[in-house]
C-alpha positions in Angstrom: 51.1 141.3 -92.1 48.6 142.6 -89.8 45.7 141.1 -88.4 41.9 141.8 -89.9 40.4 142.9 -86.7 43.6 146.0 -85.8 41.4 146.7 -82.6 41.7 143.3 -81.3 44.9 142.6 -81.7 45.9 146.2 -81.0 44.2 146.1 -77.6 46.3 142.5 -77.0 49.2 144.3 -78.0 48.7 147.3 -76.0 47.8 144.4 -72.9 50.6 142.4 -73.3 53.0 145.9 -73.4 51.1 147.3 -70.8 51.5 144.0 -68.4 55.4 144.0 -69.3 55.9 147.6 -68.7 54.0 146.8 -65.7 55.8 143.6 -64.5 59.4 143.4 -63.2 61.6 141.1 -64.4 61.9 139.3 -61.0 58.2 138.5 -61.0 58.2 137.4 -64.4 61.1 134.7 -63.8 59.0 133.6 -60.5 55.6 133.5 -62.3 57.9 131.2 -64.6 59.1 129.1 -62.0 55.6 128.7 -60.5 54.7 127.4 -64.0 56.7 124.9 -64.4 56.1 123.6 -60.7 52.8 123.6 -61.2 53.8 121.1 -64.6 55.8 119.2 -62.5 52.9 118.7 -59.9 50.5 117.3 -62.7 52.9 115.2 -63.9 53.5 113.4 -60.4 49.4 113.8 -59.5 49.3 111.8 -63.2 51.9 109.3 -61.9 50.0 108.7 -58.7 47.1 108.0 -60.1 48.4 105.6 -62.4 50.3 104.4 -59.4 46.7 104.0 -57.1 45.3 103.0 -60.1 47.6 99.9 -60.1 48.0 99.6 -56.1 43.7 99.3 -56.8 44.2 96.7 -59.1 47.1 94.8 -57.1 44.7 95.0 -53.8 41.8 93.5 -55.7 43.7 90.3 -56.6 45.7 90.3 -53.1 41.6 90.0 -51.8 40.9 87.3 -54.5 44.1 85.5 -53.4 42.9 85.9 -50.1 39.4 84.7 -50.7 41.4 81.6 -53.0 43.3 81.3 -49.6 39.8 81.0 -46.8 38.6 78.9 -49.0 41.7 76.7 -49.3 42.1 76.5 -45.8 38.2 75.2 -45.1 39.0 72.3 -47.5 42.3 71.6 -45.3 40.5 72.0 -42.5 38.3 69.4 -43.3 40.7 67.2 -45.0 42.2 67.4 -41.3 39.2 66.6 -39.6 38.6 63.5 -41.9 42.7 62.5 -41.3 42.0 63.1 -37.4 39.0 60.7 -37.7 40.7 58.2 -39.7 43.3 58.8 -37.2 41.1 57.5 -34.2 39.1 55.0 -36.0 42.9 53.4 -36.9 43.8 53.7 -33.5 41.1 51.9 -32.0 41.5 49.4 -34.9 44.7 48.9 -33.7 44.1 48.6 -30.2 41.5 45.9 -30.8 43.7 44.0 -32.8 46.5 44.3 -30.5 43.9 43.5 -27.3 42.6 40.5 -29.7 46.4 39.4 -30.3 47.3 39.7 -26.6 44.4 37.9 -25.5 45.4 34.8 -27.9 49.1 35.0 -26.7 48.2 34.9 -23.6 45.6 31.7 -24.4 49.0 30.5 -26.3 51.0 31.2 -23.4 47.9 29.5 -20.6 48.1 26.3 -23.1 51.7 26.1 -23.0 52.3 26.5 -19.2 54.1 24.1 -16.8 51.6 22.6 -14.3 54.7 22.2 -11.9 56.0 25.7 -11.9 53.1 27.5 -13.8 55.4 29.4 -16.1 55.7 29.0 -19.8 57.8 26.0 -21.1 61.3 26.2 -20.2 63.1 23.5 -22.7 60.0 21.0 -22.9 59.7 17.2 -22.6 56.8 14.8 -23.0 56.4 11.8 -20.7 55.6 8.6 -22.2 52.6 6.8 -22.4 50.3 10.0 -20.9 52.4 12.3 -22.7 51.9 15.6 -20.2 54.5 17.6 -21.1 56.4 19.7 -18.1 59.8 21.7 -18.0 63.0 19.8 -17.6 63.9 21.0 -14.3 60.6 21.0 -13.5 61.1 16.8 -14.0 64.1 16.2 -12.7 62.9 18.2 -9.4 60.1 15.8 -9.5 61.7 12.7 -10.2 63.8 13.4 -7.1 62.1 14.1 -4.6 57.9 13.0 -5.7 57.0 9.8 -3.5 57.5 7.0 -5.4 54.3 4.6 -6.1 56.0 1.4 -4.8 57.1 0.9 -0.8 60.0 2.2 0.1 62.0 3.1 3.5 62.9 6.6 4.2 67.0 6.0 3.9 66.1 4.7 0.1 64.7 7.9 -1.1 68.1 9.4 -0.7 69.7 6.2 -2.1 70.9 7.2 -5.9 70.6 3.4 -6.9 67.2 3.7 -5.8 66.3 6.6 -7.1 67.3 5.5 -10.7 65.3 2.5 -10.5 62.6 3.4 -8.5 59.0 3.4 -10.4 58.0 7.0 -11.4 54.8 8.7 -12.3 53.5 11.2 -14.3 53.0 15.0 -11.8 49.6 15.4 -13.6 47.6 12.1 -14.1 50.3 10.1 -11.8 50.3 7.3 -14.7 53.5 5.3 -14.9 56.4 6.7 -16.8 57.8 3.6 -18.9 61.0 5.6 -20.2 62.8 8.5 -20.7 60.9 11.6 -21.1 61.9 13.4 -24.8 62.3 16.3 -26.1 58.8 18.5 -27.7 60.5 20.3 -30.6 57.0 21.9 -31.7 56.1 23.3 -28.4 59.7 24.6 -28.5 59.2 26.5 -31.9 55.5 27.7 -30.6 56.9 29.3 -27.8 59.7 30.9 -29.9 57.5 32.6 -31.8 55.4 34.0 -29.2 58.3 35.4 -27.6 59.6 37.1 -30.5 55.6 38.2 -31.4 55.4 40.4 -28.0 55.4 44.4 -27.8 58.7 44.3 -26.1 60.2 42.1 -28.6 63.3 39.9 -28.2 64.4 36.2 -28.8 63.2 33.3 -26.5 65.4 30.9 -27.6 67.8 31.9 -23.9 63.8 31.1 -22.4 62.7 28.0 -23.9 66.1 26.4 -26.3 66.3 22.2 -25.4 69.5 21.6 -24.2 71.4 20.5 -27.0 74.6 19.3 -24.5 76.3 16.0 -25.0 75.7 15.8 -21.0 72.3 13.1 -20.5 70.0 15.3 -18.9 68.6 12.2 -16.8 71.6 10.9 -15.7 70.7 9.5 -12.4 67.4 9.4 -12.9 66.3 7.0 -15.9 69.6 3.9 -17.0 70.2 3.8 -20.2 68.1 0.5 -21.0 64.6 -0.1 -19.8 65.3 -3.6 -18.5 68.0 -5.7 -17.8 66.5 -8.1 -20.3 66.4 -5.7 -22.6 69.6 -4.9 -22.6 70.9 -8.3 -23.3 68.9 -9.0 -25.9 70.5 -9.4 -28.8 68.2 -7.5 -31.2 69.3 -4.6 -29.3 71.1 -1.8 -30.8 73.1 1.2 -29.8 70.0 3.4 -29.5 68.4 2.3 -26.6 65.1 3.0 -27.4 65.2 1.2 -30.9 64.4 -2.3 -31.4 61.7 -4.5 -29.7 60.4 -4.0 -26.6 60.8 -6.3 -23.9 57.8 -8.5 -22.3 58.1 -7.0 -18.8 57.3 -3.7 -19.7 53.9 -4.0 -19.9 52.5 -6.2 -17.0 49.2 -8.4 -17.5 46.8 -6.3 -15.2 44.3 -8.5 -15.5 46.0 -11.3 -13.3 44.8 -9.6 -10.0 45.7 -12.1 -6.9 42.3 -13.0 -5.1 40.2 -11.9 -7.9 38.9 -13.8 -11.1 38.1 -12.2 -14.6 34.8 -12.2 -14.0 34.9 -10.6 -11.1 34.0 -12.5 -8.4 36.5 -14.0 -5.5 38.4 -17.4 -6.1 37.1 -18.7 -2.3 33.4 -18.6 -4.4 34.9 -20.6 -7.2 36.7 -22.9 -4.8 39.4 -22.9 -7.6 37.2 -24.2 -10.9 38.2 -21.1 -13.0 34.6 -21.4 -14.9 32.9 -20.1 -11.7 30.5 -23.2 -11.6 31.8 -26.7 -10.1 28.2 -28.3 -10.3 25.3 -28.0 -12.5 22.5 -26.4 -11.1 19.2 -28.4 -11.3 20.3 -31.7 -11.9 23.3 -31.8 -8.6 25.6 -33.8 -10.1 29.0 -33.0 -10.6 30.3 -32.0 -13.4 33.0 -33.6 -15.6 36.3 -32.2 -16.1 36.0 -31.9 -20.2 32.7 -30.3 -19.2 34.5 -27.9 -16.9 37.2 -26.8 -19.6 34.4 -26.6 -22.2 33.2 -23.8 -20.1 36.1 -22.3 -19.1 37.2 -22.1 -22.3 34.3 -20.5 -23.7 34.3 -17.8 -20.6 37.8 -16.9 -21.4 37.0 -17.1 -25.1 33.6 -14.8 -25.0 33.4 -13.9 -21.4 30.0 -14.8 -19.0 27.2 -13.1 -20.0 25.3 -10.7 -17.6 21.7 -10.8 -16.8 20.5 -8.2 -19.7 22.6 -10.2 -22.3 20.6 -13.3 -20.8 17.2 -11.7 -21.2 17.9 -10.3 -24.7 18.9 -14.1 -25.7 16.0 -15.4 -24.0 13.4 -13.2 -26.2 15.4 -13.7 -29.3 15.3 -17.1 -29.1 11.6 -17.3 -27.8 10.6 -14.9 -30.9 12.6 -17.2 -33.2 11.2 -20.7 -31.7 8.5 -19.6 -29.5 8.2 -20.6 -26.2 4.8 -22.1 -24.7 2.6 -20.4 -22.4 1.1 -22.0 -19.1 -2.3 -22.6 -20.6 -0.4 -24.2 -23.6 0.9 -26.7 -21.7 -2.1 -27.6 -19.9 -3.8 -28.2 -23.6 -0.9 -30.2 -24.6 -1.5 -32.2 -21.3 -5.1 -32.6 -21.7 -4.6 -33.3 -25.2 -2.1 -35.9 -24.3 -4.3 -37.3 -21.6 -7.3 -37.9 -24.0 -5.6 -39.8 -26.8 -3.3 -42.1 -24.7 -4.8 -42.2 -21.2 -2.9 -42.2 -18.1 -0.3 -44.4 -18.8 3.0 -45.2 -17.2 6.0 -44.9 -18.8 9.4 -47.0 -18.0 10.9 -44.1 -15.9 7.6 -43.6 -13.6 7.4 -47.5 -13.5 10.9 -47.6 -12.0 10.1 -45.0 -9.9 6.8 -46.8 -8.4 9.0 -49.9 -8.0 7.0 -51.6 -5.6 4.1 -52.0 -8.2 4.1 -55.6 -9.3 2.0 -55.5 -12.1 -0.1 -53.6 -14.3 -4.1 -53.9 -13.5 -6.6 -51.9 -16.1 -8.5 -48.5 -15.3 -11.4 -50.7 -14.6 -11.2 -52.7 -11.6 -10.5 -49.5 -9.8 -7.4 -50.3 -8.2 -4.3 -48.5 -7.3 -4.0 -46.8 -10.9 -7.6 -46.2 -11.4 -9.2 -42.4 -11.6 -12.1 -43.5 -10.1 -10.9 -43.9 -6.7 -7.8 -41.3 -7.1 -5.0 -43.5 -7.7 -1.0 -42.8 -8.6 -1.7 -41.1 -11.8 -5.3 -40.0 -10.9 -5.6 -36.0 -11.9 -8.2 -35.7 -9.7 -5.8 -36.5 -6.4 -2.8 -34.6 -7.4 -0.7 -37.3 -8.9 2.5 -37.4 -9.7 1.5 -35.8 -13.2 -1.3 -34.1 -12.3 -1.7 -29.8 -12.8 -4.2 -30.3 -10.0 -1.4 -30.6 -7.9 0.6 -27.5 -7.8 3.6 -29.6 -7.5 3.6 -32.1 -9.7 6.9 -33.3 -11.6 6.2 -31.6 -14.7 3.3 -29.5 -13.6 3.0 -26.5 -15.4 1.5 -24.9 -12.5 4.5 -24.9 -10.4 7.6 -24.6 -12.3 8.9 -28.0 -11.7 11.3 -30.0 -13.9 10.3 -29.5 -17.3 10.4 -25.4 -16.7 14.0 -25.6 -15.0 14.6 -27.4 -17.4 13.7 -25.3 -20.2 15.5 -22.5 -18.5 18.6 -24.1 -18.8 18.9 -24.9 -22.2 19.1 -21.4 -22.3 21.8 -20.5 -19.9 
């Protein structure tokens, strides 16, 4: 069947001949083979741009990753930063603290030092009645070869009976030591935890253990009873330092030889152990139940100084009230007016020589017209005029000794 247009395809036809009359055959097969190289090399350009395509694609999220990554490693970075600050602000926590815990240990360690060998406690004991507390060799050094407080040749410090029953005092406050010193338990268990509490750990109990021994640690030094008399009692037990304890161990300190309670010397007292053989005012001696009476009450309350003696006086002079001078001299006056100068027994005895009474009148002897005994206007013997008078008020004669010693 032939085409509508014969020229066209006639012309094609007559091409297409023409070309393969024209072409060899070894040019045909090579434009072939050029063909399908060129098919091949679309095919792979296709492949490698699907390929880039993807390698694109991979690089943009390797770069997002990447990004994901910077960003990452700013917020480790700062979480760093935050654990390196935490880091030093724990460190110099730690350091205070462990600065603050030194300093107390070693304020543990200043309060529980030996005075003797200024080292910490080396198995502890407590002296009794001060109770200082020193190291146990530290003690038995002392006990040795301290001075003792009582008089002693120079052969007896080396004597071991001596020694043992020599009087021995405390190393820090040189107070007598009235028995054995004992064991501090407490200290002991302080100082075992301290050791154990330092940096460089370790135990302290080779440092500071009491010697638990059967062997007496003051053999030599302290006898097993306080006192002879002690030791014969028969309350006493196994234990020596059970039971009672005896009379002689604690002396009466008060009986000092030369020298009364009160204070003042026995050659003053000339023996009378009130500290007043005669009564002051009146000169007479007094009695002996007198004497015990005060005694007694000395030894009873004591002897009162001077400010107990004031504070008495103005209690009892608030309380009672105690008249003035010009009180007395009213009194006197007053007296004077209402009776007159009269004479009592006591003056009359006194006068003696008087023989008999004569009235104000005549103007004799008693009269205080003409000055007589009792005249105020001479200076009698009752007269304030007087300055001087028995119980002048003027002077301070009998009646105000007097009035001091109902006090006193």
């Amino acid at each position: 069947m032939r085409s509508g247009n014969p020229h066209v395809s006639r012309s094609g036809l007559d091409t297409g001949s023409a070309h393969a009359s024209s072409s060899s055959p070894s040019e045909v097969s090579e434009f072939g083979r050029m063909r399908i190289e060129i098919e091949i090399l679309k095919n792979a350009l296709s492949e490698e741009k699907k390929n880039n395509t993807k390698q694109a694609k991979k690089i943009e999220d390797l770069e997002a990753e990447i990004v994901i990554g910077k960003a990452k490693i700013v917020v480790l970075n700062a979480k760093i930063l935050t654990m390196d600050e935490r880091e030093v602000q724990l460190r110099h926590l730690y350091e205070s603290e462990h600065t603050s815990n030194e300093e107390l240990m070693n304020e543990f360690e200043t309060l529980l030092t030996c005075n003797i060998c200024m080292e910490v406690f080396n198995n502890p004991f407590s002296l009794s009645p001060c109770g200082h507390t020193f190291c146990l060799r530290d003690l038995q050094e002392w006990f040795r070869k301290a001075p003792s407080m009582e008089y002693a040749m120079d052969d007896d410090i080396y004597d071991p009976e001596y020694i043992m029953n020599c009087q021995k005092s405390c190393p820090t406050c040189r107070a007598i030591v009235i028995g054995r010193p004992l064991p501090v338990y407490s200290v002991k268990d302080i100082i075992n935890a301290l050791q154990k509490a330092k940096p460089n750990g370790g135990s302290a109990a080779d440092h500071s253990t009491i010697s638990s021994c059967s062997k007496d640690p003051w053999e030599g030094l302290f006898p097993l009873t306080v006192s002879s008399s002690w030791s014969s009692s028969p309350n006493t037990s196994e234990d020596p330092w059970e039971g009672p304890l005896p009379d002689d161990l604690f002396p009466n300190y008060d009986e000092v030889e030369g020298e009364s309670e009160s204070g003042f010397a026995d050659e003053e007292t000339d023996g009378n152990p009130a500290g007043l053989a005669y009564e002051e005012g009146y000169g007479s001696a007094m009695d002996e139940e007198e004497c015990n009476s005060l005694a007694y009450h000395e030894d009873t309350h004591g002897i009162p100084s001077d400010e107990e003696k004031e504070e008495w006086y103005n209690h009892f002079k608030e309380m009672y009230g105690i008249p003035s001078d010009e009180e007395k001299e009213e009194w006197y006056n007053h007296f004077e007016e209402m009776y007159g100068n009269l004479v009592d027994e006591e003056e009359d005895d006194c006068i003696g020589d008087e023989e008999e009474y004569e009235s104000p009148a005549d103007g004799d002897d008693n009269s205080p017209a003409e000055g007589g005994y009792d005249s105020p206007a001479d200076g009698g013997y009752d007269s304030p005029a007087d300055n001087g008078g028995y119980d002048s008020p003027a002077d301070g004669g009998y009646a105000e000794e007097q009035e001091d010693d109902m006090f006193w």
